[in-house]
C-alpha positions in Angstrom: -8.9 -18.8 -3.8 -11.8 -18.2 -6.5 -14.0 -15.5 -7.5 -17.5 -16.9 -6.6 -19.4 -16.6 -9.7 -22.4 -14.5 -8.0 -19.7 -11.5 -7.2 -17.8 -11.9 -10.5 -21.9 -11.3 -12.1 -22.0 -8.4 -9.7 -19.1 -7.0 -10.2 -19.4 -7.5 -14.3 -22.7 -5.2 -14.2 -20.9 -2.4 -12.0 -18.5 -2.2 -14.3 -20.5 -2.4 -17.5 -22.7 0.1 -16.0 -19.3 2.2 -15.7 -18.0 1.3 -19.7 -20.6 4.5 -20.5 -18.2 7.3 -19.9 -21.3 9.7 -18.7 -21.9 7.4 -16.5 -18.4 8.0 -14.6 -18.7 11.9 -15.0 -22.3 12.1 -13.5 -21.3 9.8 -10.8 -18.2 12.0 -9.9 -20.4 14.7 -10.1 -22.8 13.7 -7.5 -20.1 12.0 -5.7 -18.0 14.8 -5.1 -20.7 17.3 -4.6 -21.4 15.4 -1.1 -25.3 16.4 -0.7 -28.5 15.7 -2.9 -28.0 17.3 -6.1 -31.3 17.8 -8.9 -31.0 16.5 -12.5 -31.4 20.2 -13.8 -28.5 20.7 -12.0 -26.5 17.7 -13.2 -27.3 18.5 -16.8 -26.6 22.5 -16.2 -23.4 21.1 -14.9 -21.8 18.9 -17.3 -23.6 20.7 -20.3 -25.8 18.0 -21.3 -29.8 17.1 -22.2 -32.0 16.7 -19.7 -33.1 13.1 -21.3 -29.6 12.0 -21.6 -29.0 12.8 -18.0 -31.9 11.4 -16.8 -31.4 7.9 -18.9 -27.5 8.0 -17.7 -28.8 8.4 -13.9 -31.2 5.4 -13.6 -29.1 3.6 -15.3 -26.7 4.2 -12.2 -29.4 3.8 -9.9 -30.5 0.9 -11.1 -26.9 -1.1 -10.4 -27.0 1.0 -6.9 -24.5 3.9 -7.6 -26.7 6.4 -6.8 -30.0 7.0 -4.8 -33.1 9.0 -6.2 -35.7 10.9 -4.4 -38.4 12.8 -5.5 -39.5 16.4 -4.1 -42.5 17.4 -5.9 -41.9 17.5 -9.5 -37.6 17.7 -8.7 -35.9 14.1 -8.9 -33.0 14.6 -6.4 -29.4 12.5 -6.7 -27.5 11.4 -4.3 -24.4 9.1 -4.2 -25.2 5.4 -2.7 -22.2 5.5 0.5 -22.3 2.0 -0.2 -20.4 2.5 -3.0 -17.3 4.2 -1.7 -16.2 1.0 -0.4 -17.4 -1.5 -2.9 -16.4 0.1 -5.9 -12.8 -0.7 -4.1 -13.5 -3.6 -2.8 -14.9 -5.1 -6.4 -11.8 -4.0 -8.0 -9.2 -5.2 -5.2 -11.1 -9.1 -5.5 -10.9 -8.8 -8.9 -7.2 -8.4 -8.8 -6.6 -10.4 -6.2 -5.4 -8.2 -3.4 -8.0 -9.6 -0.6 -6.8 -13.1 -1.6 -4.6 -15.0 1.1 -1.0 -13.0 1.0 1.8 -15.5 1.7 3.5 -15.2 4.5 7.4 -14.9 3.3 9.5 -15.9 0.6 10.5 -19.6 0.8 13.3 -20.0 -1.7 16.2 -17.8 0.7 19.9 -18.6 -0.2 21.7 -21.4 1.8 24.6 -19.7 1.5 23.3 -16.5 4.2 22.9 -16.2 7.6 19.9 -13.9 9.0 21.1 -12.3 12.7 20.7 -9.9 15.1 22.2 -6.7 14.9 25.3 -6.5 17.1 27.3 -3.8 18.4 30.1 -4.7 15.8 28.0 -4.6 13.1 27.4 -0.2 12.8 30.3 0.5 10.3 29.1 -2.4 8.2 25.2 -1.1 8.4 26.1 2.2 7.7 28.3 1.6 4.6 25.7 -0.5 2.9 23.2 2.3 4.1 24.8 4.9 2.3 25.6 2.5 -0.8 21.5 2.6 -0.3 21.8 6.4 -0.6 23.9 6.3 -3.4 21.4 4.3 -5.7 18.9 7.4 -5.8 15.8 5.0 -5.5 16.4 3.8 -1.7 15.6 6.5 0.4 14.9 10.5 1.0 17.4 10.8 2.9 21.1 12.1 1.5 23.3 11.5 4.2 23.9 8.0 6.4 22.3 8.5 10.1 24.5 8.3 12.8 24.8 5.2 14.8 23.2 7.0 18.0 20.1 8.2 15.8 19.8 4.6 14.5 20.2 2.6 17.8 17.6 4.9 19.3 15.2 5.3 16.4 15.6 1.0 15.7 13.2 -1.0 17.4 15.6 -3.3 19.8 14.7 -6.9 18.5 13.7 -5.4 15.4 17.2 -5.2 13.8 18.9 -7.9 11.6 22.0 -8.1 9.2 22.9 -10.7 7.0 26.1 -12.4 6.4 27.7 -13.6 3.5 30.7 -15.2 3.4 31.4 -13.9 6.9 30.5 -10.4 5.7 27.5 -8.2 6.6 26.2 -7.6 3.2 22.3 -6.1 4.2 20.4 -5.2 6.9 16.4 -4.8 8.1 15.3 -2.9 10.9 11.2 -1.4 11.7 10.9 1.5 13.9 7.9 2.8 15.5 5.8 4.9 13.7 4.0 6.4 16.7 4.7 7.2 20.5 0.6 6.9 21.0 -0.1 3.4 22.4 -2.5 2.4 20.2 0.0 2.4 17.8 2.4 0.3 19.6 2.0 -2.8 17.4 2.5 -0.8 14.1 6.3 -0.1 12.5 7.4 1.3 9.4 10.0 -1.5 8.2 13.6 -0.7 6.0 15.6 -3.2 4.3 19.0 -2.2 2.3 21.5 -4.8 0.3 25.3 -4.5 -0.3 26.1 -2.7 -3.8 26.8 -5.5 -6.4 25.0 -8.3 -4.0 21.4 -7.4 -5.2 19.3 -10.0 -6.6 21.0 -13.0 -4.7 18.3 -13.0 -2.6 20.0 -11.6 0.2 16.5 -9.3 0.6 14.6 -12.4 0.7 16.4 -13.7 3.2 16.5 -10.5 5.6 12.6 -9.7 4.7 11.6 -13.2 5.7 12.7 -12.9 9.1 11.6 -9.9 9.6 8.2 -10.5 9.1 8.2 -13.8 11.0 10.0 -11.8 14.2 7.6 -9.0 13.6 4.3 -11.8 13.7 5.9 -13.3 17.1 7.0 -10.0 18.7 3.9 -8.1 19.3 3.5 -6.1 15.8 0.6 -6.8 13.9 1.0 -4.0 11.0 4.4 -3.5 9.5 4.1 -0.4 6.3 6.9 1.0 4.8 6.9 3.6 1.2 9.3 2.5 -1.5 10.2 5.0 -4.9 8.0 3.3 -7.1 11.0 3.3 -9.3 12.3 0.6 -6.9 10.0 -2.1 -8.1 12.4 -4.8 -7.2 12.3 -3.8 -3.3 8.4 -3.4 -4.4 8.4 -6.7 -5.6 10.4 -8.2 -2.7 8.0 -6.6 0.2 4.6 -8.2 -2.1 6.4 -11.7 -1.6 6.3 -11.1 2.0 2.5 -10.7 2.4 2.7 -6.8 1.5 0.0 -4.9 0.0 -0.3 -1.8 -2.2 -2.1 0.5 -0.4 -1.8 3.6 -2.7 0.9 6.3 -4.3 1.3 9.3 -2.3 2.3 11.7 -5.1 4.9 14.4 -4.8 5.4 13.6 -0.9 8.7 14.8 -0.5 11.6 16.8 -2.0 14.8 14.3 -2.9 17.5 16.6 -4.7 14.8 19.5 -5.3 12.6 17.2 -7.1 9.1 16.1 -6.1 8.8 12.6 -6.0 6.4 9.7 -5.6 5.9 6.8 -2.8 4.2 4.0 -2.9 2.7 2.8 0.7 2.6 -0.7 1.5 1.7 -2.8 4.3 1.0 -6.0 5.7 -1.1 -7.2 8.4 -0.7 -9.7 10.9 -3.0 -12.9 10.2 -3.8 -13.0 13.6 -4.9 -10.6 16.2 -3.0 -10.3 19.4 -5.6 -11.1 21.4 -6.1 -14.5 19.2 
């Protein structure tokens, strides 16, 4: 899918207009103010002319930043709400992120088998779960769940291992994130390989079917947060039609330190009422 070339001229000018680093601190200024603010004010505030603050503001207004009104002899400010969503929007067509996502990796081993989740299968979930735990980049949590807390937490047609060889050598599951019904088509996903049996594609495999069960099963979003130190689980839920949606910084403790998640999701292509 292509950039039309009107947007890509549109979104060249916001972005020139932004090159101008006055131009970013006056429009963070108004921005974050959240009312009309005067030029006097803007310059009084970031300690500039009253020319230069007046030639930096229309040059925002004239690209659509910013509105300007006059009261008397006062020219008010105010930020264009317009902006709040096109400025993100610009830069996520730009890098591709509202392009088609695919829908799952195509290129799974031959050698594994995807299934469901069987009542045999706990020891084996649990000991690759806390080989998960031991990699310091899988989870927050230090110790393995115990199979009750699992099985009632685990969305039931939701859960999958794969085999290997005969061996359970991963696991996915997605668990609700809500009890609200409005949120009953929404789960927060978790997928976890054997030690020394990453990067066979055993994730590609477990992830593929996941989403696929998820589109046919009545969930339409599926999010899940990931260290961003992980970026090969990263990389594995963007080939599945996940997108970034942001980093929540310092959003937990893990062994007394603050770290980082980044939160991704992925939307059903279809609505359920479609």
């Amino acid at each position: 899918m292509q950039l039309a070339a009107a947007d890509a001229a549109t979104y060249a000018e916001w972005f020139a207009c932004l090159a101008e680093p006055m131009r970013v601190r006056l429009l963070h200024a108004i921005a974050v103010g959240g009312r009309e603010v005067s030029i006097g004010a803007l310059t009084e505030r970031l300690g500039i002319s009253q020319s230069t603050c007046s030639h930096h503001v229309r040059k925002l207004a004239d690209v659509g930043f910013v509105r300007l009104r006059k009261e008397g002899t006062t020219t008010l400010v105010s930020v264009n709400p317009a902006c709040c969503t096109g400025l993100p929007h610009a830069a996520d067509a730009v890098m591709g992120v509202l392009g088609p996502r695919p829908c799952c990796p195509e290129d799974t081993p031959d050698d594994v088998t995807v299934r469901a989740l069987e009542s045999g299968d706990w020891a084996a979930v649990r000991r690759i779960y806390a080989e998960g735990i031991a990699t310091g980049h899988a989870t927050f949590e230090t110790e393995v769940p115990d199979r009750r807390h699992l099985d009632h937490t685990w969305l039931p047609g939701h859960r999958w291992v794969a085999e290997h060889d005969g061996k359970v050598v991963g696991w996915a599951a997605a668990a609700p994130v809500s009890g609200r019904p409005a949120y009953a088509g929404v789960a927060e996903t978790s997928i976890c390989v054997g030690e020394g049996l990453r990067g066979r594609g055993i994730g590609k495999a477990l992830i593929r079917q996941q989403v696929i069960a998820a589109d046919c099963g009545g969930l339409w979003t599926l999010q899940t947060s990931i260290f961003p130190e992980n970026r090969a689980s990263i990389a594995l839920h963007q080939s599945a039609g996940f997108r970034t949606l942001g980093v929540r910084e310092r959003i937990a403790r893990h062994h007394g330190t603050w770290r980082d998640t980044v939160l991704l999701e992925r939307r059903r292509a279809t609505d359920p009422d479609d």
